[in-house]
N, C-alpha and C positions, 0 to 999 in steps of 0.2 A: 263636478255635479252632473249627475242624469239627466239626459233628455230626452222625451218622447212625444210621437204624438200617435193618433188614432186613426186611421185608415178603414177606411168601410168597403166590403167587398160588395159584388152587383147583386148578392145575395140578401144585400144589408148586415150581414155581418162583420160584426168589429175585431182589428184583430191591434197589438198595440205597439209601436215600433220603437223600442229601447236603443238610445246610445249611448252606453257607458262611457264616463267622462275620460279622458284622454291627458288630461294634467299633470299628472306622476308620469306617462311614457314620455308627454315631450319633453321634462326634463333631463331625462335619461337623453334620449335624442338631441338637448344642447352640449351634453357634455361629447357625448361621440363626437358631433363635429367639429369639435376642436381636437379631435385625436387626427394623428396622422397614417397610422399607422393601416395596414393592406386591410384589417378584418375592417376595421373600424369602416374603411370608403366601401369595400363589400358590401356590409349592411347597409350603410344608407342607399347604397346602389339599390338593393333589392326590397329596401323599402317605400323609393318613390316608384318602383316599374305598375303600371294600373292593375288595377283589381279586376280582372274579365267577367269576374261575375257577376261586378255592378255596370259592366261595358255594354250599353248597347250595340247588339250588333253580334256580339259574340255567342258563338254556342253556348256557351259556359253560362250567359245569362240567360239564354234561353232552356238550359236545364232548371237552372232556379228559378224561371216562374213556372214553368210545366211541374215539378214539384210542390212547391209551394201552394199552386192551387187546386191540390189533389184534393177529394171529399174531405178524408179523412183528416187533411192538413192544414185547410184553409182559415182555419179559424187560431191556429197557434198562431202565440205574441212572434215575433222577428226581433233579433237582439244583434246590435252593432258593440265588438268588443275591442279595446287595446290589441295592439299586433306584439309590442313587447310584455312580458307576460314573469310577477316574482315566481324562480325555481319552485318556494315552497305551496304555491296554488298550482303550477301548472303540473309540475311531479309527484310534492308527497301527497296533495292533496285525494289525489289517483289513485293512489295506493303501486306508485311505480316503483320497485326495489332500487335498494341502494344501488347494486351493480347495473340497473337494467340501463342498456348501448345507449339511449336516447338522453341521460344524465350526462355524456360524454360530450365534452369538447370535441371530439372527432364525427359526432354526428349531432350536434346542437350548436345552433349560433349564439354565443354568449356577449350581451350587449356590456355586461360588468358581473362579478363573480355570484350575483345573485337575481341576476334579469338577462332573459334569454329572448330569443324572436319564438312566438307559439309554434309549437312542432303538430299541436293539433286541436282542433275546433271542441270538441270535448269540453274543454276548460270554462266554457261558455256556462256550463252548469254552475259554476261558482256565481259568476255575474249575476245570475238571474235571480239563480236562489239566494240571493243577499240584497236583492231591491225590496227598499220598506212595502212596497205595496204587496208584495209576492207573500213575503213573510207575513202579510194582515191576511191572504189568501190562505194559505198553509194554517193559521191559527183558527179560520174559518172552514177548514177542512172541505177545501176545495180542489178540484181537478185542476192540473197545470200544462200547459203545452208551449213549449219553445221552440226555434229555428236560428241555424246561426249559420253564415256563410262569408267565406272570402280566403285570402291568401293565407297559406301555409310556411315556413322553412325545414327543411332540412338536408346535409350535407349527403350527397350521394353521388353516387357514380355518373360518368355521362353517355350519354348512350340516346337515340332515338325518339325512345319512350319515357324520356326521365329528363326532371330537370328539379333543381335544390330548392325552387319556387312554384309550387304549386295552390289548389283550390280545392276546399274541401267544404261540404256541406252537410250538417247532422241535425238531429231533431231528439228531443227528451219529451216523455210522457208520462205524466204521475195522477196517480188519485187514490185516494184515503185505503187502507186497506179492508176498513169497516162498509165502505161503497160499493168496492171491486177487487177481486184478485186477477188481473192480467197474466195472460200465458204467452209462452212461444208462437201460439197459434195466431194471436192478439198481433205480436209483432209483425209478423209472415203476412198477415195481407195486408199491412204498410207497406211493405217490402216490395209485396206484389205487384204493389198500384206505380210505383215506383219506376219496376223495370220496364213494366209495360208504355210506362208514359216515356220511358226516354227510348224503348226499343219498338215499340211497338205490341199489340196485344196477342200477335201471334211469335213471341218471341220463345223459347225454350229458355228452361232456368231453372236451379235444382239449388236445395241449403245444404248448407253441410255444417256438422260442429268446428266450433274457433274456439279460441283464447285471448281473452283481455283485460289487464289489469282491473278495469272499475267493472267489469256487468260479468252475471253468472245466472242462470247457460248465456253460452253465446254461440254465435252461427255468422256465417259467409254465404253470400250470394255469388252463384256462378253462373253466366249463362252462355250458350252455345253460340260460338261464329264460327261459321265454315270449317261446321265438324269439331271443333276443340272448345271446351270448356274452359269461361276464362273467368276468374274472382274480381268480382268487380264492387262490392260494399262489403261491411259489417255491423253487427248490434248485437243486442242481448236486454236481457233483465240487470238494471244495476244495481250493484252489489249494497244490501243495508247497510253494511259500515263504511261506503263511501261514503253515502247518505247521511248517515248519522255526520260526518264531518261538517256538513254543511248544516248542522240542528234537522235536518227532517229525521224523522221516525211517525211507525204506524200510517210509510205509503208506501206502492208499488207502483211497476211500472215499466218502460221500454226504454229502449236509445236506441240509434242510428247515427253512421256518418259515412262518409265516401268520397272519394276523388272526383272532381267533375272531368279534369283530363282524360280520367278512363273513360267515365261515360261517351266521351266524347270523339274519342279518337277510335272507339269501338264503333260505332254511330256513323263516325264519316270514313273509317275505313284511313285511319290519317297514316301517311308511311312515316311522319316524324312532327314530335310534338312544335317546333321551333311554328309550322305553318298559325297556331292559334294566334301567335302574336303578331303577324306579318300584316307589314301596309300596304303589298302589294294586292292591288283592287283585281288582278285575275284569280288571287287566292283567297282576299276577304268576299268575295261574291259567292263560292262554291261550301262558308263556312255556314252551311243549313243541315240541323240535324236531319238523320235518315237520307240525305243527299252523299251518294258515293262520289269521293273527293278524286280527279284527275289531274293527274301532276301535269303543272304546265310546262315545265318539260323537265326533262331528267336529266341534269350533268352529274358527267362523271366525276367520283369520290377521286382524291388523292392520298395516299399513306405515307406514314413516314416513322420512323420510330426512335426514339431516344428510351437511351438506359443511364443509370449514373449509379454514382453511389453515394450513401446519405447516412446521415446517424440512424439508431435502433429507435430514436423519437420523432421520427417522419412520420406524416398524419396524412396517409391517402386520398381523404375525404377532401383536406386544405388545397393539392395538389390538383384536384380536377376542377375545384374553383379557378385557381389559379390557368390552367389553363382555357378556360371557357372564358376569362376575363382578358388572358391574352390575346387569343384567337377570337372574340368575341362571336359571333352568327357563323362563321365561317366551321367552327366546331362540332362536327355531328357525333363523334364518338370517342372515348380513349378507354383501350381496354387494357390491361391487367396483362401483359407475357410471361413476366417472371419474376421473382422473388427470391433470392439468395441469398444466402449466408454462410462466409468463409472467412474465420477469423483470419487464419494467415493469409489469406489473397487479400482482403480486404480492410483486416487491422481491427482491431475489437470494439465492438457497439457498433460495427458498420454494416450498414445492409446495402445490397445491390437489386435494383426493381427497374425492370423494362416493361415501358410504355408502348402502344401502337397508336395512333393517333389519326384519325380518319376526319382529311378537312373537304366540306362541300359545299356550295354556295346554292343557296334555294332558287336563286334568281343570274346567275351564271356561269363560264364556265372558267372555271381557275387556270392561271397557269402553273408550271413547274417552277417558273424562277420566283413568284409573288409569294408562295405555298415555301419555297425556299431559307426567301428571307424570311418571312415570318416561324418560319421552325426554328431559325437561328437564334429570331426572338425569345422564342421560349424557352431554347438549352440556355440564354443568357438570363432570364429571369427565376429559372431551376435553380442555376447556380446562385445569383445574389440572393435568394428569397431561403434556401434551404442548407445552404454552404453545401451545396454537393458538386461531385466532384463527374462531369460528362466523361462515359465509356467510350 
């Protein structure tokens, strides 16, 4: 069951706080936890870690209310959604093609062969546009405005800038087409009020054309730090026969969504995303947006690299879980060296892949022999997890 309540701004204006009922995900969620198996404890790993964007304290929260109570925004309902999400809303519903990466086990957390962890906030449009009230709305050919925020998944590489757990926030816009026809220009100074609120009003920022399953035209927002241009959101007009999926016709309209970590780590100048989540109170006190972030001090990186070799059905993605799970905080990077395949060196369906693996502690300094054993750990957990065979 739904629940909401009403929130009045200092404005007096009302805006209305939906929480889509949770009842079908926790059961999905009792069955995990009686699985034993790696993906199974992964996911519930990543889905008790907090939500930063309901985190006092956190950048990440203080992006979503500097948003949220933008002119233009303040008045959109707010919608709390399931974090497990059925395939057939969160992809066809989208209009995401059969092939398209993100339908893939190698880049999706699948909780059972037709419930995934949400790869993205988007999905929120289904929710909203299916609450009886919304739909008495819509029959009354009324303007609609929505906001959704919080955790994301998806399996990705590891590296500085990146992590398989992230925070994303979007916002949907509709009203009758008999009322208004909305344009790009419409979207663009949402967009505007946007960058400015989180960079400031003398910020540089330029759109450029995108591409995305549900909205057409679409565009990216880029904007200038220290000389380079960096994409930091996107939107568009969404597409009527998304629309029609959900029964709307005869509206128009916008969308928006974005990364808060970019916003964020653009903002503080962060040299690696791991600081957002940190307890230590020298690095939770400098996390103010517009405040340049100073490493409290800088230890040095240690390298080390493992190669093996594995079947042709090794899933890269499972692989930099796996070692961010071993190595847990201690893991700043594992890049990619090599990729090979030699039937006769290495015996058919076998591929050979080396790893560099960059470990560094935020809060001190490693040694050789700790950084050691624990490498040893993970040529040992490569091999029982993957049956590969260490070079």
């Amino acid at each position: 069951m739904t629940s909401k309540d009403t929130n009045t701004t200092s404005e007096g204006l009302s805006r209305v706080n939906y929480v889509i009922s949770k009842e079908e995900e926790k059961v999905l969620l009792e069955g995990l936890r009686k699985r034993t198996d790696i993906e199974a404890k992964r996911i519930q790993k990543y889905l008790d870690m907090a939500d930063l964007s309901r985190t006092e304290g956190s950048p990440l929260n203080e992006i979503m209310k500097r948003v949220t109570t933008l002119p233009l925004l303040k008045e959109f309902d707010h919608i709390d959604i399931p974090e497990v999400i059925p395939t057939n809303i969160l992809f066809d519903l989208f209009n995401f093609a059969a092939d398209h990466p993100a339908r893939s086990k190698s880049d999706t957390y699948y909780v059972d062969e037709k419930n995934v962890l949400r790869t993205h906030d988007t999905v929120m449009w289904y929710y909203y546009l299916n609450l009886p009230e919304i739909k008495q709305k819509i029959a009354e050919k009324k303007a609609l405005g929505v906001m959704c925020y919080g955790k994301v998944y998806r399996k990705d590489e590891i590296d500085r800038h990146h992590m398989n757990i992230f925070h994303q926030m979007g916002g949907l816009y509709l009203v009758p087409n008999d009322q208004k026809v909305l344009t790009l220009d419409d979207l663009k100074a949402v967009l505007s009020e946007i960058v400015q609120a989180a960079f400031g009003k003398d910020t540089k920022f330029r759109f450029n054309v995108d591409t995305f399953p549900y909205t057409d035209p679409s565009l990216e927002v880029e904007v200038e730090i220290n000389g380079k241009w960096i994409e930091i959101l996107g939107g568009g007009m969404p597409r009527p026969t998304v629309l029609k999926e959900f029964g709307i016709e005869g509206y128009n309209g916008w969308a928006f969504g974005f990364g808060l970590e970019r916003l964020a780590i653009i903002s503080l100048e962060l040299p690696d995303i791991r600081l957002l989540w940190s307890d230590d109170e020298r690095v939770k006190k400098q996390l103010k947006l517009g405040n340049k972030f100073v490493e409290v001090s800088k230890y040095p990186p240690i390298v080390r690299d493992i190669s093996f070799i594995v079947k042709s059905t090794f899933i890269p993605n499972d692989y930099f879980d796996l070692v961010r799970e071993t190595g847990g905080e201690l893991i700043e990077e594992v890049h990619l060296l090599d990729k090979y395949e030699n039937e006769a060196k290495f015996g058919k369906d076998n591929i050979s892949y080396a790893y560099r693996i960059t470990y560094r502690s935020l809060d001190r300094t490693l040694t050789a022999e700790e950084i050691d054993t624990l490498h040893k750990k993970i040529e040992g957990v490569t091999k029982e997890t993957f049956g590969a065979t260490i070079r």
